[in-house]
C-alpha positions in Angstrom: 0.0 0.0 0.0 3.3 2.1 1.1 3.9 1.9 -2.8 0.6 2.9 -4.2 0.8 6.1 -2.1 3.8 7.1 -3.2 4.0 6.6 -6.3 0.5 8.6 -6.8 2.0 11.4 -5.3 5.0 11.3 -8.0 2.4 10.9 -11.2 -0.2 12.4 -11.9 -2.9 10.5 -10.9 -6.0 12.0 -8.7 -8.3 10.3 -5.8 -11.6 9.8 -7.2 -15.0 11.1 -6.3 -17.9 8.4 -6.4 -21.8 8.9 -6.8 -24.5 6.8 -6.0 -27.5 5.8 -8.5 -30.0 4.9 -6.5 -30.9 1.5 -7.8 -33.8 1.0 -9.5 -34.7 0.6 -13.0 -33.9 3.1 -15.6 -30.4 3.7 -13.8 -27.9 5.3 -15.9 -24.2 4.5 -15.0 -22.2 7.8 -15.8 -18.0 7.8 -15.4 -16.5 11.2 -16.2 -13.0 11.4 -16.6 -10.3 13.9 -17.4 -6.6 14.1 -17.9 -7.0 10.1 -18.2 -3.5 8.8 -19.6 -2.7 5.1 -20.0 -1.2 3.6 -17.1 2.1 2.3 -18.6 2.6 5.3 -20.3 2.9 9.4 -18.6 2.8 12.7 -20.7 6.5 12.9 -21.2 6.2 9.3 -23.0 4.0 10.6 -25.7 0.8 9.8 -24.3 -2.2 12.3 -25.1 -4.9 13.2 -22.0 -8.1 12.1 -22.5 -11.2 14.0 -21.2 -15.1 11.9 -21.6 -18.0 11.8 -20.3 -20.2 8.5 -20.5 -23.6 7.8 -19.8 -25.5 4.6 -20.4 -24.5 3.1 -23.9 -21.4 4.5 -25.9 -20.6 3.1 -29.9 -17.2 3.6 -30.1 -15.6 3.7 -33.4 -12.6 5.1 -35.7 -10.3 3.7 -37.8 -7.4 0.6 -37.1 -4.7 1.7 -35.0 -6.7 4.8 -33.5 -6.4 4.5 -29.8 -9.8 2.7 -28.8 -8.2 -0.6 -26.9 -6.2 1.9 -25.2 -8.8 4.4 -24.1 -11.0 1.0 -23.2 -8.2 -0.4 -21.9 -7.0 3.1 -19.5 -10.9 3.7 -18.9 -11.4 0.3 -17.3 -8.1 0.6 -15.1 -9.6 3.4 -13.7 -13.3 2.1 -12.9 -11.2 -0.7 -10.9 -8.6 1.7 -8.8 -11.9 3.5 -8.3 -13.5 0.8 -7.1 -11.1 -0.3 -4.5 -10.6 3.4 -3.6 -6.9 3.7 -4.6 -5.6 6.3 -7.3 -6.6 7.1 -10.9 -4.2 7.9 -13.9 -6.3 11.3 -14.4 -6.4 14.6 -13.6 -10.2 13.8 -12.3 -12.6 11.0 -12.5 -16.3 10.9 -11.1 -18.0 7.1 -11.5 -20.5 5.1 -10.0 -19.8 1.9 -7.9 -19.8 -1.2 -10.3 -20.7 -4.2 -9.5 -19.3 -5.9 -12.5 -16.8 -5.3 -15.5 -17.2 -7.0 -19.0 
């Protein structure tokens, strides 16, 4: 745990904030995010901030070689260090409690 702490205060990675839903049906997830960079990779390695916002359903497309496994890839990391309450690769992230990841 020692580690985790201080290596987020070397990055620049950010506590998150979470909200609550409700429960209920008609819930809407939401998980806002910005300044998310891939975790392997920092700034000075070439890797571009992302800024979303995502409510219920998302089609993501673009073409081969475009960055979508990687923002998949950095936006699920940080659902799961948000979940267990540890820091984010982000400037900011807000998300909702999930109970499961596919």
């Amino acid at each position: 745990v020692f580690s985790i702490i201080s290596g987020s205060d070397e990055s620049s990675s950010s506590s998150s904030s979470r909200i609550s839903h409700g429960g209920g049906s008609g819930v809407r997830v939401r998980i806002s995010v910005e300044g998310l960079v891939p975790y392997w990779l920092g700034p000075e390695q070439g890797a571009v901030p992302t800024t979303l916002d995502l409510t219920g359903l998302v089609l993501l497309t673009a073409p081969n070689m475009s960055g979508k496994t990687t923002l998949m890839r950095s936006l699920l990391v940080a659902a799961l260090l948000s979940n267990c309450g540890l820091h984010a690769p982000a400037k900011e992230l807000t998300s909702a409690r999930f109970d499961a990841f596919f």
